[in-house]
N, C-alpha and C positions, 0 to 999 in steps of 0.2 A: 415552473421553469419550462420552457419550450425544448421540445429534442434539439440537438446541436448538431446529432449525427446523422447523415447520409443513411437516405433509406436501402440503398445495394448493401447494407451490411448491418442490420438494424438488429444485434447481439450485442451486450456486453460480460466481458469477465474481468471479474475487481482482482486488482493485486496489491498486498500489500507489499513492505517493505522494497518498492522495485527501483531505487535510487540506487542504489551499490549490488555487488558480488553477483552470486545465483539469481536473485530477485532482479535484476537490470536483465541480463541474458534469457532469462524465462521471457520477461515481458518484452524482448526484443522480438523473440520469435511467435510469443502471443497475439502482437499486431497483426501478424499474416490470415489472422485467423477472426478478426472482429476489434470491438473498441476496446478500450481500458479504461480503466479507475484506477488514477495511479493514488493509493490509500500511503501516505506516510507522513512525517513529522517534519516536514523542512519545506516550503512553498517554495524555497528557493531553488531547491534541488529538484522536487517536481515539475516545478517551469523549464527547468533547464531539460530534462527527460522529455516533456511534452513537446516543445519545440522539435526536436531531435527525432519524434515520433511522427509530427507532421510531416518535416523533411523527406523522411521517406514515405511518404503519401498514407498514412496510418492516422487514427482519430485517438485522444488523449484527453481524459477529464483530469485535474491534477484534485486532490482531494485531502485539505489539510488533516489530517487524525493523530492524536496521541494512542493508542491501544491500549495505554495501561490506568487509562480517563475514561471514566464510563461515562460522563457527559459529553466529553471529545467524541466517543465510541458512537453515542446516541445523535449525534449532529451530524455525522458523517453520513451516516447510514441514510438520514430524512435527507440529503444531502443527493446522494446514490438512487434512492426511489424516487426525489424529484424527475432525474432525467428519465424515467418512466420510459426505460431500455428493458428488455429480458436480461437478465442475470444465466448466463448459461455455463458461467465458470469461476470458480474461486481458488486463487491461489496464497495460502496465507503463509507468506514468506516472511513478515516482520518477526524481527526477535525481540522479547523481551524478557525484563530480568528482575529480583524484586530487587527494591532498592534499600531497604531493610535488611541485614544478616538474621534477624531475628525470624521471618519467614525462612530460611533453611539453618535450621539448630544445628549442624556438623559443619558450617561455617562458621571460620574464625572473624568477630567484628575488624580484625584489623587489616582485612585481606579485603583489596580494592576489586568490586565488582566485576569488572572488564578481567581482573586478572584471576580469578576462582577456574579450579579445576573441583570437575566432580568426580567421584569413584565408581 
């Protein structure tokens, strides 16, 4: 795959989760500073980020990945070294969670994911 990005700024730093909350705001102020890889689970949402990153004259790879998919995780990555950019920063913002109770045993199976507190 041929560079896409502008040799005046020939860095990138991958970010993951950067569609919503901290992760969108970090990567907002990341552009100022070289490309992105935008790494998360929603093409839809990525595009929508990417677009919004050109706009203000910034360069944006959108980069489908599951993280909790070691074959998603491995595709990404060949994916990432294709555009054959330096890597000069990682910001790993995506959260994940198991989807199992049985991976954290002081969780109750009947307590929904999203809603678990831990001590």
């Amino acid at each position: 795959m041929p560079n896409i990005f502008s040799m005046n700024n020939h860095k990138a730093y991958v970010i993951t989760g950067p569609t919503s909350g901290i992760g969108r705001a970090a990567t907002l102020e990341v552009i100022k500073h070289g490309n992105v890889d935008l790494v998360g689970r929603y093409r839809e949402k990525l595009n929508h980020l990417q677009k919004e990153i050109v706009r203000k004259g910034g360069h944006a790879v959108p980069v489908v990945c599951d993280l909790s998919d070691l074959a998603s995780v491995r595709r990404a990555a060949a994916e990432i070294i294709a555009l054959d950019l330096p890597i000069v920063g990682l910001l790993n913002n995506a959260g994940i969670f198991p989807m199992h109770t049985s991976a954290i045993p002081f969780i109750s199976s009947s307590v929904c994911p999203r809603q678990r507190t831990f001590p």
